[in-house]
PDB file of N, CA, C, O and CB in Angstrom:
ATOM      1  N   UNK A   1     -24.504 -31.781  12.128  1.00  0.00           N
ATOM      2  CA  UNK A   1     -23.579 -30.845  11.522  1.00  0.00           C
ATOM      3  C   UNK A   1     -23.005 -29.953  12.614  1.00  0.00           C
ATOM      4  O   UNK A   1     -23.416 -30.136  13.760  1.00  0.00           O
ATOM      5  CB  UNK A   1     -24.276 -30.005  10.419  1.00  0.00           C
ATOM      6  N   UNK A   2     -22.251 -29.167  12.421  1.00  0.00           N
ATOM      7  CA  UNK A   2     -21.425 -28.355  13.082  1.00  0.00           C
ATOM      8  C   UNK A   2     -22.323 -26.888  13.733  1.00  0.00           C
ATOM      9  O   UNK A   2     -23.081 -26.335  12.937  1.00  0.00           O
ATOM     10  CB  UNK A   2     -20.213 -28.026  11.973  1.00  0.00           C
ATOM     11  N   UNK A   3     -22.241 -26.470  14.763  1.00  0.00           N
ATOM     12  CA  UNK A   3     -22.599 -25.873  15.713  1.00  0.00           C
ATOM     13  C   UNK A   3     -22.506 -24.165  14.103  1.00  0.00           C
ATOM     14  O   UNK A   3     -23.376 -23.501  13.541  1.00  0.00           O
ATOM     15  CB  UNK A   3     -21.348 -26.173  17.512  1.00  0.00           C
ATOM     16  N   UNK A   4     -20.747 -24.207  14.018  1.00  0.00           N
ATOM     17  CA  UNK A   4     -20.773 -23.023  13.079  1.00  0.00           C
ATOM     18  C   UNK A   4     -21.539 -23.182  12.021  1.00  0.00           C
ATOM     19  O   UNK A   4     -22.323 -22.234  12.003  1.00  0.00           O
ATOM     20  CB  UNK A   4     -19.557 -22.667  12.587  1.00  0.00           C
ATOM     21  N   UNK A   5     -21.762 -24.045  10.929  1.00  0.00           N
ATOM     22  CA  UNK A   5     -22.076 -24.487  10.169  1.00  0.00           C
ATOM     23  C   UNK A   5     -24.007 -24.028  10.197  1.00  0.00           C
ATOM     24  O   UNK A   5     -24.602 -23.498   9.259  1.00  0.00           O
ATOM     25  CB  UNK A   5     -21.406 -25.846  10.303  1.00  0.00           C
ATOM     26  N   UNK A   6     -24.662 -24.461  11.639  1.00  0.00           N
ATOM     27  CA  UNK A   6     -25.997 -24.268  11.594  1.00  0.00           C
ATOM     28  C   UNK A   6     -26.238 -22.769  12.359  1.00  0.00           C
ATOM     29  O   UNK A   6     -27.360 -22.665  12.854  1.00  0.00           O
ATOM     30  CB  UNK A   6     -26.750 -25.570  12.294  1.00  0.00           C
ATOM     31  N   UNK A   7     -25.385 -21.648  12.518  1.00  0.00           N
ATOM     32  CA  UNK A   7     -25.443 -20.747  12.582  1.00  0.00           C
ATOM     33  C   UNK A   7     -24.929 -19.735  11.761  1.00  0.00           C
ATOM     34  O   UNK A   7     -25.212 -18.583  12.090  1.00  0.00           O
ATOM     35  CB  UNK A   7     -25.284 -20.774  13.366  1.00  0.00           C
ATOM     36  N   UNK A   8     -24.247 -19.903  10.781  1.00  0.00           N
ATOM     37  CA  UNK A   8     -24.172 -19.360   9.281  1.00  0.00           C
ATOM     38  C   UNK A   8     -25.092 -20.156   8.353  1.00  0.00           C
ATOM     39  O   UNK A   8     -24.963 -19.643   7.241  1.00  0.00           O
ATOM     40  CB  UNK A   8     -22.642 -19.467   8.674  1.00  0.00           C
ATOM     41  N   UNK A   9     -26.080 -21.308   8.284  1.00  0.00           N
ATOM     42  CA  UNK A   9     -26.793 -21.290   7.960  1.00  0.00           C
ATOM     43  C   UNK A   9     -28.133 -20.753   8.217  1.00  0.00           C
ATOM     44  O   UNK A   9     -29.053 -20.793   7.400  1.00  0.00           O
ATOM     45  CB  UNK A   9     -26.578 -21.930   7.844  1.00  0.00           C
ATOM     46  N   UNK A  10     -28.203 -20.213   9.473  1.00  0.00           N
ATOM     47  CA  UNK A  10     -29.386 -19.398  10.019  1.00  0.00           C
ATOM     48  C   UNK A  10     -29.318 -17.870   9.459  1.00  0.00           C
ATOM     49  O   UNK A  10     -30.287 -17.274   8.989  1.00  0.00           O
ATOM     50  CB  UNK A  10     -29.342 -19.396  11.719  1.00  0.00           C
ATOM     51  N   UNK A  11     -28.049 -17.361   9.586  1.00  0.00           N
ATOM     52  CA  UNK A  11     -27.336 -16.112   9.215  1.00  0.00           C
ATOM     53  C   UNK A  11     -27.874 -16.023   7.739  1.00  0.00           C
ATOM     54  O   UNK A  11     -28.165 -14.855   7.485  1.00  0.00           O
ATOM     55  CB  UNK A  11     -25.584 -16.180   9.373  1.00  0.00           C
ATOM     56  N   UNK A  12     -28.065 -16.734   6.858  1.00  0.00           N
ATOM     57  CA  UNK A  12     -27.889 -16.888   5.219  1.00  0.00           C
ATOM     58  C   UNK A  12     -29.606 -16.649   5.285  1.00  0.00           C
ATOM     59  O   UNK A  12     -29.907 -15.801   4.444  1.00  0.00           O
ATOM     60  CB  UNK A  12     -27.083 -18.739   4.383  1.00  0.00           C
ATOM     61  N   UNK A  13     -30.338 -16.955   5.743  1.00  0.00           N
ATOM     62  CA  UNK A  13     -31.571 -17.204   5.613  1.00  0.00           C
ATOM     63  C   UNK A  13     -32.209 -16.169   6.041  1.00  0.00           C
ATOM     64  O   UNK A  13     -33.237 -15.764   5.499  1.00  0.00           O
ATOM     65  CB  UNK A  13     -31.943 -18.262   6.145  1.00  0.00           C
ATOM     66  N   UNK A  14     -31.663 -15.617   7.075  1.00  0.00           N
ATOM     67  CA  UNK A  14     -32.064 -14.313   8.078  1.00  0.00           C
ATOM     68  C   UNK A  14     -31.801 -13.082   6.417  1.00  0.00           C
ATOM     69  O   UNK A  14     -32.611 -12.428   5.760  1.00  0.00           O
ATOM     70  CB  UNK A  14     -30.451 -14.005  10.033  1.00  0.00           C
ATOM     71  N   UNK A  15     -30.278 -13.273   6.305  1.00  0.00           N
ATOM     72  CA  UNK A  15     -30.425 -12.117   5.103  1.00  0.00           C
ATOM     73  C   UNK A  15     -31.088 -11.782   4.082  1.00  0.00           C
ATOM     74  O   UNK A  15     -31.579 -10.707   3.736  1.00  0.00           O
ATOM     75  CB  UNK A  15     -29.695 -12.019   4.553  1.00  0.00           C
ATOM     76  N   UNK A  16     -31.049 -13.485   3.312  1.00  0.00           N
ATOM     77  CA  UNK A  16     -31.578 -13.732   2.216  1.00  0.00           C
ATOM     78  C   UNK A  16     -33.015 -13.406   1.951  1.00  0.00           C
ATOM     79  O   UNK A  16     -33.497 -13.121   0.855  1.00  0.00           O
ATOM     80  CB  UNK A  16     -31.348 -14.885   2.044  1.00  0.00           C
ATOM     81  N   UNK A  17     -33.583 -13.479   3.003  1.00  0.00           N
ATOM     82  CA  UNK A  17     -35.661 -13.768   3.183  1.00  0.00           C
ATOM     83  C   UNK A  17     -35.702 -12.040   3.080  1.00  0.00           C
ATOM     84  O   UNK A  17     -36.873 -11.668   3.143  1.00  0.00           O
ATOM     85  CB  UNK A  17     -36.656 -14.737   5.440  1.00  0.00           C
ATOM     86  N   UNK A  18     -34.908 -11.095   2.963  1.00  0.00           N
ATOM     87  CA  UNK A  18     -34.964  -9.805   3.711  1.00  0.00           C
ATOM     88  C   UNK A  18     -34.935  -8.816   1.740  1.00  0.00           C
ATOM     89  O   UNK A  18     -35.281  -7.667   1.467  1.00  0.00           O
ATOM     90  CB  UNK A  18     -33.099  -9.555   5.255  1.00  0.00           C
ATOM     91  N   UNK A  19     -34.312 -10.057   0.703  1.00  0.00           N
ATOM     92  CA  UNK A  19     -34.187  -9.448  -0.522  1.00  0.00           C
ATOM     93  C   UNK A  19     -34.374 -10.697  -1.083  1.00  0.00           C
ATOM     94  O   UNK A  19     -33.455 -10.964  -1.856  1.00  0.00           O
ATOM     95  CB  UNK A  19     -32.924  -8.602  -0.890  1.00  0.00           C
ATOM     96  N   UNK A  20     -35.234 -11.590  -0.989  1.00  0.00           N
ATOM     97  CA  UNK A  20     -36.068 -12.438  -2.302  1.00  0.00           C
ATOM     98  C   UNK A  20     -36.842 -12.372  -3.119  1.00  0.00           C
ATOM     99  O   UNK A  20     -36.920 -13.557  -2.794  1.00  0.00           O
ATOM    100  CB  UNK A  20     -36.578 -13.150  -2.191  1.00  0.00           C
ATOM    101  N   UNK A  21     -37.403 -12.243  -3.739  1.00  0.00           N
ATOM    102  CA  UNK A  21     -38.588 -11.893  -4.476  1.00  0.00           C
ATOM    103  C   UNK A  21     -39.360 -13.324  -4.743  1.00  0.00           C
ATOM    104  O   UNK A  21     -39.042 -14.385  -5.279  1.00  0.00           O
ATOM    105  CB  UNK A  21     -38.175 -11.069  -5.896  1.00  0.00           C
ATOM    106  N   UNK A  22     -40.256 -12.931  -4.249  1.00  0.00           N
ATOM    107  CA  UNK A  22     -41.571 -14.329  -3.955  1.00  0.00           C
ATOM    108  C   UNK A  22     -42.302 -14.886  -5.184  1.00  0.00           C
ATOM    109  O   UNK A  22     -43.113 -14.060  -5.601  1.00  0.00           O
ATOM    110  CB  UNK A  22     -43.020 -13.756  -2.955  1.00  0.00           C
ATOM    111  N   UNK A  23     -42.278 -15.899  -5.821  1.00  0.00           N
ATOM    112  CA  UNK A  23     -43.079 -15.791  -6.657  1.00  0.00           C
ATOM    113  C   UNK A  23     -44.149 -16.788  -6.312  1.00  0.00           C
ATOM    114  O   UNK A  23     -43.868 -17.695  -5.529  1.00  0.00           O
ATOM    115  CB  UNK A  23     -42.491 -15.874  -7.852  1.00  0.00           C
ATOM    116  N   UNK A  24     -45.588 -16.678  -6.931  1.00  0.00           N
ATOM    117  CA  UNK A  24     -46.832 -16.934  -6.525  1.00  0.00           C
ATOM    118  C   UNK A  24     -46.912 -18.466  -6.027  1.00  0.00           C
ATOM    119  O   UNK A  24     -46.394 -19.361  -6.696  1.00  0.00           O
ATOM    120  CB  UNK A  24     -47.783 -16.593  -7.663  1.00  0.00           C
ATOM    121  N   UNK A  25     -47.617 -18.731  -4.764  1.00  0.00           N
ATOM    122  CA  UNK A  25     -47.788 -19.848  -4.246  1.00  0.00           C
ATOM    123  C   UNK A  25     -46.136 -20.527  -3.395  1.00  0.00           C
ATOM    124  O   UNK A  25     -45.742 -21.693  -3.396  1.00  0.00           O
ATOM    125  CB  UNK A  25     -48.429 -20.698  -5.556  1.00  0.00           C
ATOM    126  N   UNK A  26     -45.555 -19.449  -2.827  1.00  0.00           N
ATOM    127  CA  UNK A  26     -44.257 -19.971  -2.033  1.00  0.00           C
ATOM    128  C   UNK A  26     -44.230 -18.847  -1.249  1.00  0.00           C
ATOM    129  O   UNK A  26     -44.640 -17.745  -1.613  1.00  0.00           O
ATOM    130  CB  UNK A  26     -42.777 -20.295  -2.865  1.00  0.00           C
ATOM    131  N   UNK A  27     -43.568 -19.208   0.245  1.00  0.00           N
ATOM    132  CA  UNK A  27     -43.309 -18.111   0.856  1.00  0.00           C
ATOM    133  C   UNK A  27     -42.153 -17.852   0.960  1.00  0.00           C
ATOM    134  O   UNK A  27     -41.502 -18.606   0.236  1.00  0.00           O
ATOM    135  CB  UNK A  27     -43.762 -18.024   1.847  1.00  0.00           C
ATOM    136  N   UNK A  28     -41.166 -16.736   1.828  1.00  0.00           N
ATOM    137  CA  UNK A  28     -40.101 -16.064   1.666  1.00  0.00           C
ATOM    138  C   UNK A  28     -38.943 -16.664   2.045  1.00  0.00           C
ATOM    139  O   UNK A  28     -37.872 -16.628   1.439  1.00  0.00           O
ATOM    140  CB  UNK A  28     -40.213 -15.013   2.195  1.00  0.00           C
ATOM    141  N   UNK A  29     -39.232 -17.307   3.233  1.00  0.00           N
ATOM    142  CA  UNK A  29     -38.691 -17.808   4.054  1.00  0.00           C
ATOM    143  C   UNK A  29     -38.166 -19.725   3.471  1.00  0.00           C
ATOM    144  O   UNK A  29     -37.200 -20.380   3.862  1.00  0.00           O
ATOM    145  CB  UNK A  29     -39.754 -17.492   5.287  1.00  0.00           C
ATOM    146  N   UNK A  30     -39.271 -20.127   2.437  1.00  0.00           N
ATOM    147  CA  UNK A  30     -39.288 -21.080   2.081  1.00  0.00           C
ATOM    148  C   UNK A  30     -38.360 -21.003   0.896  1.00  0.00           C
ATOM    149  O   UNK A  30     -37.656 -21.993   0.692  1.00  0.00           O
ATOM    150  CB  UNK A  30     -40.472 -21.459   2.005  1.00  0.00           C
ATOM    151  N   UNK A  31     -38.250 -19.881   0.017  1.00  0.00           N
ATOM    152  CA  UNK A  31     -37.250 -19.589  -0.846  1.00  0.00           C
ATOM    153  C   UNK A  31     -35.908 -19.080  -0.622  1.00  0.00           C
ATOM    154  O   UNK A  31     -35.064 -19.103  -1.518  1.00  0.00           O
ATOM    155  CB  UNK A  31     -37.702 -18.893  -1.526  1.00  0.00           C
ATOM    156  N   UNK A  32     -35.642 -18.551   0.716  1.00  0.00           N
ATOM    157  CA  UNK A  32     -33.837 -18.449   1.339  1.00  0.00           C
ATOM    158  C   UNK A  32     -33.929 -19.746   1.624  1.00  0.00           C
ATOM    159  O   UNK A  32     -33.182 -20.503   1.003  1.00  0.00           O
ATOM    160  CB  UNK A  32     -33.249 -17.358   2.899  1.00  0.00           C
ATOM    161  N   UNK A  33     -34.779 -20.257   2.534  1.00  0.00           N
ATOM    162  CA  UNK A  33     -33.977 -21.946   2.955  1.00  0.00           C
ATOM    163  C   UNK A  33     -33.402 -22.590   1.448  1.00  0.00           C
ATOM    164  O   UNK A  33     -32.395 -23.282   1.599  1.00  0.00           O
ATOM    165  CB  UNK A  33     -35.474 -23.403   3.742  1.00  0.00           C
ATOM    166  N   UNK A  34     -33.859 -22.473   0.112  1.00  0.00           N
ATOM    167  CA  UNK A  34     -33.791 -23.411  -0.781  1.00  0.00           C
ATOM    168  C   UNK A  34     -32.495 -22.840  -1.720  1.00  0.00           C
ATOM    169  O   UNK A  34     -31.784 -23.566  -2.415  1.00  0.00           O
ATOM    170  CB  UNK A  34     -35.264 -23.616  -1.512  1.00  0.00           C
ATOM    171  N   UNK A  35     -32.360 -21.414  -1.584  1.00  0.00           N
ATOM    172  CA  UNK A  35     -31.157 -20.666  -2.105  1.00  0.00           C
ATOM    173  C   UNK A  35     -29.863 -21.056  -0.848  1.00  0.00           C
ATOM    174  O   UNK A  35     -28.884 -21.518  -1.434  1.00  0.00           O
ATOM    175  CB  UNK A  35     -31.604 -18.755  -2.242  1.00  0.00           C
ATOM    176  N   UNK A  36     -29.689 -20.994   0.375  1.00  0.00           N
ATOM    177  CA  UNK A  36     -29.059 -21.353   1.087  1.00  0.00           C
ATOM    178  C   UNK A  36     -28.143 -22.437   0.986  1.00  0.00           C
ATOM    179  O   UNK A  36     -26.921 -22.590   0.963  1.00  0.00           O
ATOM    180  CB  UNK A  36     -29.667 -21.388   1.754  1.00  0.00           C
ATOM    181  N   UNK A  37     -29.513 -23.368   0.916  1.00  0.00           N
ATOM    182  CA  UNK A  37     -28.939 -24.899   0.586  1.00  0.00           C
ATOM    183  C   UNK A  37     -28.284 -25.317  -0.353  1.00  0.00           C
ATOM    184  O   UNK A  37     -27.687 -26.393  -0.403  1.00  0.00           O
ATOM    185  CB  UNK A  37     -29.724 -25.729   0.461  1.00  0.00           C
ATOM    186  N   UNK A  38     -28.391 -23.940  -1.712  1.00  0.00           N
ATOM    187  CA  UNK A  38     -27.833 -24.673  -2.623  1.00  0.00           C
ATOM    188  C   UNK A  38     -26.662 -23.791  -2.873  1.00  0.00           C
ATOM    189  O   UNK A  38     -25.894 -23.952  -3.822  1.00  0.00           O
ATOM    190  CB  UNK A  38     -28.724 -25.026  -3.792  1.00  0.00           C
ATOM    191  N   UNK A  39     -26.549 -22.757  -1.891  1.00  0.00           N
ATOM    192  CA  UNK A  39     -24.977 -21.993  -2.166  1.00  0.00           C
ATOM    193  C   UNK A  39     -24.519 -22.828  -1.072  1.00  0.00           C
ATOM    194  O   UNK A  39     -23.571 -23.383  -1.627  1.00  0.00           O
ATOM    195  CB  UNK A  39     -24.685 -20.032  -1.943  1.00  0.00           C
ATOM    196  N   UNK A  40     -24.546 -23.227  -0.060  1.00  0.00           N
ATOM    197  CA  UNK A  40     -23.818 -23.455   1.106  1.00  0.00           C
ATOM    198  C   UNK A  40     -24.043 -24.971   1.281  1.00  0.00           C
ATOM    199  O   UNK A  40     -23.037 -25.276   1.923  1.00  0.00           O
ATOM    200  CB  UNK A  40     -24.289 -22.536   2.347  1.00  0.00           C
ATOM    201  N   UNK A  41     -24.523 -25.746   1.161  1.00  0.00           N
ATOM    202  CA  UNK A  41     -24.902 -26.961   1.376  1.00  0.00           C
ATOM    203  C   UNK A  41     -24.623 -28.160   0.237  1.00  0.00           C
ATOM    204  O   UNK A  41     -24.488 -29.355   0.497  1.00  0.00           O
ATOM    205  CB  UNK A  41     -26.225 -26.786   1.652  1.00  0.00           C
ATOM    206  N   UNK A  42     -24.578 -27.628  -0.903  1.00  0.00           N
ATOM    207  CA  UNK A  42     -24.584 -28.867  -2.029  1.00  0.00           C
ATOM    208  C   UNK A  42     -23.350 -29.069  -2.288  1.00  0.00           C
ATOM    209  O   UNK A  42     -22.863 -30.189  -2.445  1.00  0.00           O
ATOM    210  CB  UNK A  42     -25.308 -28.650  -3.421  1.00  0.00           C
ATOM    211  N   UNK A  43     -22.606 -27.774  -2.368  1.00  0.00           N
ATOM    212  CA  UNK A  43     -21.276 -27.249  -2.697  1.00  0.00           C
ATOM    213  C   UNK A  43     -20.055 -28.498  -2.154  1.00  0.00           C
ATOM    214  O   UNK A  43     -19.002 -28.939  -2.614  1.00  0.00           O
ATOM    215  CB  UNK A  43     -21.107 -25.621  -1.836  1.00  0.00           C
ATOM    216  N   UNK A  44     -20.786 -28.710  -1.076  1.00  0.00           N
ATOM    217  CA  UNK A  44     -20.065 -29.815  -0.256  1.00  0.00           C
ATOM    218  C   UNK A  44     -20.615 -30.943  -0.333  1.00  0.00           C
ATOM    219  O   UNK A  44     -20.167 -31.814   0.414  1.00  0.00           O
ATOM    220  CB  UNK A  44     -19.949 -29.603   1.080  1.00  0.00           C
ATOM    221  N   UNK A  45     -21.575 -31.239  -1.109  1.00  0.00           N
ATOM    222  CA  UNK A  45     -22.565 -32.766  -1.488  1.00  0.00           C
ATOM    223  C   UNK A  45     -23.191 -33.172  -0.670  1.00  0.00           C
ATOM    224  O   UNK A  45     -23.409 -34.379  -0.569  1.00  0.00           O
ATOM    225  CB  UNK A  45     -21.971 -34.023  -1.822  1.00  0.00           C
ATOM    226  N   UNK A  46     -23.807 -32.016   0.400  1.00  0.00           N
ATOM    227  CA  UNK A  46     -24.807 -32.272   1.087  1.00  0.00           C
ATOM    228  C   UNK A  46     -25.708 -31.949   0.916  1.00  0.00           C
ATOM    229  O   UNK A  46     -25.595 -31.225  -0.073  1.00  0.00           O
ATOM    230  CB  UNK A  46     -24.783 -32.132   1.892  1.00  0.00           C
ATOM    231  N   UNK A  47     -27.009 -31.970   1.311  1.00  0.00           N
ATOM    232  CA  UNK A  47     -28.590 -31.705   1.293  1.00  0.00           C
ATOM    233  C   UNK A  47     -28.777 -31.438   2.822  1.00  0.00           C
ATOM    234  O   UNK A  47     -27.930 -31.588   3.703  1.00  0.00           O
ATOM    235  CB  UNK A  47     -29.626 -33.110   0.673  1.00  0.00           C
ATOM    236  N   UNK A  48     -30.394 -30.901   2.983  1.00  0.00           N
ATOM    237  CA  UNK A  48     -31.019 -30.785   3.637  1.00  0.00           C
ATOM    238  C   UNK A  48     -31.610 -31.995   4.102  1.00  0.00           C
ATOM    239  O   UNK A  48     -31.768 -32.956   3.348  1.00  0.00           O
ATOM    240  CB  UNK A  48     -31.547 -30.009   3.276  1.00  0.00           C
ATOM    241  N   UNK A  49     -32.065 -32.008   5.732  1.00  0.00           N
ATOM    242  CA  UNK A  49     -32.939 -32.923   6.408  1.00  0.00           C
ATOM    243  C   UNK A  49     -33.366 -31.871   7.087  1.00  0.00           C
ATOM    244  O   UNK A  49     -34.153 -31.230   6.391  1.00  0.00           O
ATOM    245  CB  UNK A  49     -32.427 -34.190   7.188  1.00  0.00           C
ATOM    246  N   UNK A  50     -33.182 -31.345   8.265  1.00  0.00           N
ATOM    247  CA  UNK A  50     -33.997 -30.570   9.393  1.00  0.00           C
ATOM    248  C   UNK A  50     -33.249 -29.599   9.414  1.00  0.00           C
ATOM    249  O   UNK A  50     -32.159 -29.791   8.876  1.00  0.00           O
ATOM    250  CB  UNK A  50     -34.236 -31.156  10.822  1.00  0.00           C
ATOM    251  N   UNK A  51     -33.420 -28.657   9.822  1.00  0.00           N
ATOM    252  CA  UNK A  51     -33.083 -27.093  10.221  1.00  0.00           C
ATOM    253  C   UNK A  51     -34.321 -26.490  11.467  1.00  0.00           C
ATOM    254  O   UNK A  51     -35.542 -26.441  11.313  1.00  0.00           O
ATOM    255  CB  UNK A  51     -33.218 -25.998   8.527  1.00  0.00           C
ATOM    256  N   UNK A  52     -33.496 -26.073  12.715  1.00  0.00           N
ATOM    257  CA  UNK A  52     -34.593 -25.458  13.344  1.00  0.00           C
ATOM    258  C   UNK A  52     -33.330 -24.235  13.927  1.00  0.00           C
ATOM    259  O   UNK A  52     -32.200 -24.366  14.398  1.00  0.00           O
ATOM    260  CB  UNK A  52     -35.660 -26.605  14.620  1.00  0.00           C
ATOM    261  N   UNK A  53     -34.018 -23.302  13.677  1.00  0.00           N
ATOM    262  CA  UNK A  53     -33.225 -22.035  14.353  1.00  0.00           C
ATOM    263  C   UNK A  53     -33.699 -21.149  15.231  1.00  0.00           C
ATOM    264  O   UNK A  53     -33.674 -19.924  15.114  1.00  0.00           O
ATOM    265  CB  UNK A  53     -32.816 -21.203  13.502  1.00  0.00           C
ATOM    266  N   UNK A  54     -34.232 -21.928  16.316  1.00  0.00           N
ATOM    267  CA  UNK A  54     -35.208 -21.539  17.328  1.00  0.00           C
ATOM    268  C   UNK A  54     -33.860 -20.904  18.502  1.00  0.00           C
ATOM    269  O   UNK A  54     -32.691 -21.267  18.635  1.00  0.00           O
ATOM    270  CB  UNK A  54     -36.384 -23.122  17.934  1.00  0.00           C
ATOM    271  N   UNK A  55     -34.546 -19.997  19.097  1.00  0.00           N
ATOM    272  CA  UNK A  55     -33.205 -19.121  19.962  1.00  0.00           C
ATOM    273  C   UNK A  55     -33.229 -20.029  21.150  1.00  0.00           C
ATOM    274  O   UNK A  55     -32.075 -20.453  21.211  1.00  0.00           O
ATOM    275  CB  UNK A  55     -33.495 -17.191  20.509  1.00  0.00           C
ATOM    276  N   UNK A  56     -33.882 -20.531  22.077  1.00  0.00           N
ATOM    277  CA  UNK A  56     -33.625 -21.517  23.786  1.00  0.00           C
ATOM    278  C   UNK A  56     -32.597 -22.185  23.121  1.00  0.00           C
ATOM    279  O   UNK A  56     -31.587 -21.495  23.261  1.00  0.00           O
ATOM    280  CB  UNK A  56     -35.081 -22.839  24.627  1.00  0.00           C
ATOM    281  N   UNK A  57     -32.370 -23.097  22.522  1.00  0.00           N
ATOM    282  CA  UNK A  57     -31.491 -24.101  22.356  1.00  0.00           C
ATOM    283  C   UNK A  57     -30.649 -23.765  21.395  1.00  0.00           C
ATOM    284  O   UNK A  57     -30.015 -24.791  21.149  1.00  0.00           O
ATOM    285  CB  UNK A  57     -32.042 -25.264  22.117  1.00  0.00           C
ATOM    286  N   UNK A  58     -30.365 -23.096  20.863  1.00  0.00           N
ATOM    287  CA  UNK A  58     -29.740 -22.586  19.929  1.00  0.00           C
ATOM    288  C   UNK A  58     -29.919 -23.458  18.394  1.00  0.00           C
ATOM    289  O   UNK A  58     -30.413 -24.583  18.457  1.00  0.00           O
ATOM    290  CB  UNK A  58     -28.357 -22.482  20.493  1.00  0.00           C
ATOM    291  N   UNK A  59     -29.493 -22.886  16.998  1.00  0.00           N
ATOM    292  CA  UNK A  59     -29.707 -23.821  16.278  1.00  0.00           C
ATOM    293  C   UNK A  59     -29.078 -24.973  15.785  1.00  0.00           C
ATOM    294  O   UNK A  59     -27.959 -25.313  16.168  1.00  0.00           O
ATOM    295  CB  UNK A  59     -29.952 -23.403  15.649  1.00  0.00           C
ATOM    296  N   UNK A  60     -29.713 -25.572  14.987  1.00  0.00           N
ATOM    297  CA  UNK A  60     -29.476 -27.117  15.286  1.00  0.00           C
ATOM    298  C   UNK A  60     -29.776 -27.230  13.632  1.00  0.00           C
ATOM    299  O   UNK A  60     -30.609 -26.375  13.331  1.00  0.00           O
ATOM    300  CB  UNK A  60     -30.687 -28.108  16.636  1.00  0.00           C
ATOM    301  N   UNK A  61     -29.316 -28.089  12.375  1.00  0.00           N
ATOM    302  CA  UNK A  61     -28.792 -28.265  11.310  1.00  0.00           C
ATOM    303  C   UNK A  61     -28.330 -29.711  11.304  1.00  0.00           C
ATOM    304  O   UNK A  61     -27.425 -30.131  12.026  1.00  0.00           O
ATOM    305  CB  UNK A  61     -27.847 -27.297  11.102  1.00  0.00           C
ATOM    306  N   UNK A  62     -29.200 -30.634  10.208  1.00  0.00           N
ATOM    307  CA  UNK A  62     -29.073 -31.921  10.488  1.00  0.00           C
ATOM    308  C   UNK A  62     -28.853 -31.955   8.543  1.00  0.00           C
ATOM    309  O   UNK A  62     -29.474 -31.245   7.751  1.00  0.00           O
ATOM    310  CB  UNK A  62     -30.584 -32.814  11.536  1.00  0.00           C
ATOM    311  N   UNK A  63     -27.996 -32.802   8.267  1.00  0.00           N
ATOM    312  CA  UNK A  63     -27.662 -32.700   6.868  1.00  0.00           C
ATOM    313  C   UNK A  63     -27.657 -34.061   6.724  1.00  0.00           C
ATOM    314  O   UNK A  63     -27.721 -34.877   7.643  1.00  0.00           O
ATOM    315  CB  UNK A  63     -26.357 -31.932   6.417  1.00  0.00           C
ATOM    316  N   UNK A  64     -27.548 -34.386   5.054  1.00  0.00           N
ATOM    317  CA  UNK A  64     -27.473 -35.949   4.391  1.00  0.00           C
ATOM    318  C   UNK A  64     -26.766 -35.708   3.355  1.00  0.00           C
ATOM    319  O   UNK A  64     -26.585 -34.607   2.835  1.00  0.00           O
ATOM    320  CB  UNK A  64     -28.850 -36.739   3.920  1.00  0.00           C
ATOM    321  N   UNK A  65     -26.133 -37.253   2.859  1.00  0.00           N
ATOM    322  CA  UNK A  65     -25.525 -36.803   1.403  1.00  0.00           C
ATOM    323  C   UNK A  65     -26.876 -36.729   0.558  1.00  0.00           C
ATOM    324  O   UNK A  65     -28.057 -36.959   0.818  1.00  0.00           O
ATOM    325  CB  UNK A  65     -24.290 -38.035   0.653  1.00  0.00           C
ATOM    326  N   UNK A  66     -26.166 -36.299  -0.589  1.00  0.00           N
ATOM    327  CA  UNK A  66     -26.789 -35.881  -1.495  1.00  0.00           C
ATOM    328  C   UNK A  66     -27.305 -37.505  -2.688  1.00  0.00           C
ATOM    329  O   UNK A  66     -26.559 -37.563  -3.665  1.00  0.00           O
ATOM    330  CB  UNK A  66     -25.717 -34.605  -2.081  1.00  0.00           C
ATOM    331  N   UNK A  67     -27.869 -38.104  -2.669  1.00  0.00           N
ATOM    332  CA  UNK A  67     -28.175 -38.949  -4.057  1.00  0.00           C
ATOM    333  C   UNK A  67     -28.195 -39.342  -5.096  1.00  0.00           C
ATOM    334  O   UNK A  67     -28.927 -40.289  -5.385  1.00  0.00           O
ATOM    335  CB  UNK A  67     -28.533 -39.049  -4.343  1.00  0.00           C
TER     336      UNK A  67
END
């Protein structure tokens, strides 16, 4: 995917994890990735495969169609 694309998806996740509300047996971070994906990602009939938003290499956003 696109360089912009996996850094407004990092952006979405960074905000989102900051006002989620957790519910029992999930963590925070695991619930923006899954809200993310489905404002920004499906919209366009894609899904998730990998996401790493590690700062050395900058991030990186690997997508699939959807099924």
């Amino acid at each position: 995917m696109k360089e912009n694309q996996a850094k407004k998806f990092c952006r979405c996740i960074k905000s989102v994890k900051k006002t989620v509300k957790v519910r029992r047996g999930s963590t925070t971070e695991g619930a923006a990735i899954a809200i993310c994906t489905k404002s920004m990602l499906q919209r366009k009939g894609r899904t998730l495969k990998r996401i790493k938003c590690a700062k050395p290499n900058g991030p990186k956003l690997n997508t699939q169609k959807l099924k």
